[in-house]
Structure formats: C-alpha cells, structure tokens
N, C-alpha and C positions, 0 to 999 in steps of 0.2 A: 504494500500500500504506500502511494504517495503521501508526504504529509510536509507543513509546511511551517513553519517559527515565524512569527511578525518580529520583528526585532525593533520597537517603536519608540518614540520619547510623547509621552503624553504630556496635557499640559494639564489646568486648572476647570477648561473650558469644556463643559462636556460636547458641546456639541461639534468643537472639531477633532474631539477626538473621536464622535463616533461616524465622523467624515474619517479616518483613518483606516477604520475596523472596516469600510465600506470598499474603500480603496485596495488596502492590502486584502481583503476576502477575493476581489477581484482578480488582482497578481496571481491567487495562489490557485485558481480555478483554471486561468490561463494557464500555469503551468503542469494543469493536472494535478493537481491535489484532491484525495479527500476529506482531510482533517487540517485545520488553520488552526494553531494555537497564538493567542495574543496574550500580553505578560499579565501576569498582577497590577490591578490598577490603570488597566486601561482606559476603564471610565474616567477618573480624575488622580491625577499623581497627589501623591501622598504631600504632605507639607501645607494643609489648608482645612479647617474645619470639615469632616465626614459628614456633617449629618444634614445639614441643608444640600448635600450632593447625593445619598440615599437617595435611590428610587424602588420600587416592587418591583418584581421578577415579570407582571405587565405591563409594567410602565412605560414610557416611550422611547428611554432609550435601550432597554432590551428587548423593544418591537422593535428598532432599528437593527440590531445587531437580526432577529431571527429572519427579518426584511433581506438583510443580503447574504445571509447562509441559503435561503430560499432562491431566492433569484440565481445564484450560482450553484443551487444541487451540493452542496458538501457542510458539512457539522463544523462550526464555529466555537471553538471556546475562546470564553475573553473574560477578563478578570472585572471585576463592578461591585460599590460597594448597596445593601437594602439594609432598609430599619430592621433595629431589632429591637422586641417588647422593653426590655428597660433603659430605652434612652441613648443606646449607645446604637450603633448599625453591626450589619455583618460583613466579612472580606469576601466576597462570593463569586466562585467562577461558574460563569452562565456556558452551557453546552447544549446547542441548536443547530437545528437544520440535520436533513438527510436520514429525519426518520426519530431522531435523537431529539430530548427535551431533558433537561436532568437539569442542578444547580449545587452546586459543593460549597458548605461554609467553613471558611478554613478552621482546624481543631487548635495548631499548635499555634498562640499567639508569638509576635516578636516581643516579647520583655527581656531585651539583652543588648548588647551595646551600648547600654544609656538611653534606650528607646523604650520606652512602655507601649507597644500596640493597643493593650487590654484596656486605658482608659479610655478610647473610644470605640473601642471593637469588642465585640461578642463571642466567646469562641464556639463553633459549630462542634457537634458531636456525632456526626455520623459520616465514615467512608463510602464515598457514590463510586459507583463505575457506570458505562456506559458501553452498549455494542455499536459500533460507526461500520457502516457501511464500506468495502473496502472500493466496492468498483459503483456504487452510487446506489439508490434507495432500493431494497426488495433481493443485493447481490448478500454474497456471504460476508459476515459481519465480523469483527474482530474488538476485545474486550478494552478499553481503556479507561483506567482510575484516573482521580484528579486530584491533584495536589497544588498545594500554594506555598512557595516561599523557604520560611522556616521550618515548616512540615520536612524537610527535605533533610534536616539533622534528626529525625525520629523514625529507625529503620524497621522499623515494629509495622507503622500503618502501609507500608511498601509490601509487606507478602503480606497482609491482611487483604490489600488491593489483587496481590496475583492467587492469593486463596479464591478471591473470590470472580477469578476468571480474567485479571488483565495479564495482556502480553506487552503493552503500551501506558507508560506512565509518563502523563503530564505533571511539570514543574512550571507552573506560573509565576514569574519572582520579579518584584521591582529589590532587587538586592543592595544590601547597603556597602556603600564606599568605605574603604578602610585599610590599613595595612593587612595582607595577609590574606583580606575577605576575594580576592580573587580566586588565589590555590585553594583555599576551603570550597569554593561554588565549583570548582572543578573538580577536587577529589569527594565531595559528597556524591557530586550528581552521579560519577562513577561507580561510589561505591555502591548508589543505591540500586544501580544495574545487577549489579555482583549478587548483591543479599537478596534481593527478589526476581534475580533472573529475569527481569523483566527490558523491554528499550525504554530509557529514560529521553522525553524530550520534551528539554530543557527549556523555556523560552524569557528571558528577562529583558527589562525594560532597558532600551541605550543610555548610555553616558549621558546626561541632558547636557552636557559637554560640547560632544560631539557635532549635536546641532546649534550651537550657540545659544542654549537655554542656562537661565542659571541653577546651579545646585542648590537644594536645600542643607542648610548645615547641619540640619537636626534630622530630618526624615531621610530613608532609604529611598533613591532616587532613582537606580540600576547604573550597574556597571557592565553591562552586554553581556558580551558571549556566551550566548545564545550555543547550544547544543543539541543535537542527537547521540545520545550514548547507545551503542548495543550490548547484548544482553551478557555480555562476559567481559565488558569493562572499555573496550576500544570506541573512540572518538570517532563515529562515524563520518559527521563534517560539525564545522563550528563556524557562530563569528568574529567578528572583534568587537570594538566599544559601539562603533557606528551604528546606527538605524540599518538595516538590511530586511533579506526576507530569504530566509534558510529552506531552500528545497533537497529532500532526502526520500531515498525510496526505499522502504522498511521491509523485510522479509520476515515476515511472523513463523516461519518454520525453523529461521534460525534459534526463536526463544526455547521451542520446543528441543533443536539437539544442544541448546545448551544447559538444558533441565534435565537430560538425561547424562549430559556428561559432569556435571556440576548438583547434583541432588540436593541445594539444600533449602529448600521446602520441606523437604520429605524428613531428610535427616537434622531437623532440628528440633529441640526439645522444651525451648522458651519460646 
C-alpha cells in the first residue's frame, strides 16, 4: 500500500490550515496514495489558547478534512484539537474517508520538558485502530492504530495496537525542539517498529523555521523528519526539517515475515 507523510508547518489560523490538509490530501492522491497522515496539531499549532480553537468531531473543520478525503477516495488522518466535558479539550487524531470514520484521543499527555500538556488537555483512554483500504473502498483492507506524539515513549500501547490487528502505526507528533530531542524521535520511532513488529509512520510537524515562521519558546512546534520505519527497525525513506510530502510504498507481508522471524508478540510475558 501507498501511503503518504504531510510534512507541514501549521499556523494559529484554522482555516489555512485546513486549506493545507486540502492541498497536500491532493499531492498525495496524485501520487497514488491510500493513506495521508498529517502531524499533530494540524488544526492549530500549539503555542495559543486550545479551547476557543476546539471544534466536534462535526464541526466544520473536520467536515473539511472528511470533504477532501472524499473527493480524493483515500483515508485522511490529521491531528485536531475537541472539547472535553471538564473545560479543558482533547488532542485528537480524526481518520476519514475511504470507508474509514474513527477519532483517537491521545492517552499519554506531554508533562515533561517543562511543558504540562494536561493543563489544557484531556487525556483519552482508549487504543483505536482502523482497517484502510489498500487499493481504494470495498478492496482488501489492512489494520492501522493511531498514535500521537508522546505516546510514542510508551511501548506497551504499540503491541496492544498490533494485538489488536495493526500492521501500520501512525505517529502524529508536532515534536519538541531540544538538545538530543532529534536522536530520541528517531531511535523511539524505530524502536517502536522492533517491539510491535509493526511499520511505524512517522509524521511530525516542520521546523516552523524552515518556513520563516516563528518558534514558540515554550510549546512543541516540530522539528521534521518525518518517517517511515519498517517492521524490523530500517529507515525506509525520511525527511528533513523542511515542509515536504513523504511518499512510501508499504508491503504488509513484510510485517508478517518479520513476526515470524522476530516472535515477540508471542514471546513476551508483560
């Protein structure tokens, strides 16, 4: 299966970014994609009051996004943030089109670096997966869980996700700047291939750098590179800091001989 990274710099303004989501669903149709992953926080970058930017799961701008996963036949996930009953919202990645309806609210808050996520965010409690369509709606379907971010240091919810049928795990991350915080987003997303046997892919928000936007001092803003991991640890392709749009074409049978040659689903004990 094709699948495809938005590699984007959101700003504050929902509605050009969900001129982005519109754009890049486009690219990645054109290139033959089934599956368009966009980062965390696509709706509005982090660095601005959550809650006047909350919308529902029917609101208008996740009528937008499901508007051009339809129009182009293939399953959109894109990070956005909804209310949540006590006042704060949820970090939620929306997954539409191609058949596919599902919403994940991130479990593992960011309370680290100096950053408290949890005083405006909610944290979700339940693992989604999703069957996506490999060659377009009504073809043979293939599993993928969804993850956000921080999630991505907790290797417990990655074979709970391939327990429960993914071959393909989404990492949606506006990741934070920092000494070191590069080699960690690359040796986690790897390892998380390794522990659940599964293709990691990776998708985080650009450098706001890169495009000449300013960084937030305090919020996680992304620092790219953008991946596809397969299922036994190797860097399929990757990007840099830049905005891009990562096209990769997945073989799901390779999960399957790396779970026979690698058992450890099977043989583990925690």
């Amino acid at each position: 299966m094709r699948i495809a990274l938005a590699q984007i710099t959101s700003t504050d303004d929902v509605d050009h970014n969900a001129a982005l989501v519109a754009d890049h669903t486009a690219r990645a149709a054109d290139a033959g994609a089934r599956l368009v992953v966009f980062p965390e926080a696509t709706m509005c970058a982090f660095g601005v009051p959550l809650g006047p930017v909350a919308q529902r799961l029917d609101g208008r701008w996740a009528d937008g996004v499901r508007a051009a996963a339809q129009r182009h036949g293939l399953t959109v996930v894109a990070g956005m943030f909804t209310p949540a009953q006590d006042g704060r919202v949820h970090n939620t990645l929306l997954a539409t089109g191609a058949g596919v309806e599902a919403a994940y609210r991130k479990i593992h808050l960011f309370d680290a670096y100096g950053f408290a996520e949890s005083r405006t965010v909610a944290p979700g409690t339940d693992p989604v997966t999703v069957d996506v369509p490999q060659d377009g709606p009504g073809s043979a379907s293939i599993g993928v869980g969804l993850t956000t971010c921080y999630d991505v240091r907790f290797p417990g919810l990655y074979q709970v996700l391939a327990d429960r049928g993914a071959r393909i795990v989404v990492v949606a991350a506006s990741w934070g700047a920092g000494p070191g915080k590069r080699e960690q987003w690359e040796l986690l997303t790897r390892a998380r291939a390794v522990d659940s046997t599964c293709v990691i892919a990776a998708c985080g928000q650009a450098d706001p750098a890169e495009s000449g936007r300013r960084t937030h001092p305090e919020a996680p803003t992304g620092i790219g590179h953008s991946a596809v991991v397969g299922p036994t640890g190797e860097v399929l392709d990757s990007l840099g800091a830049a905005p891009g749009l990562l096209v990769v074409d997945v073989d799901p049978t390779e999960v399957e001989r790396a779970r026979e040659v690698n058992p450890v689903l099977v043989n583990r004990r925690f």
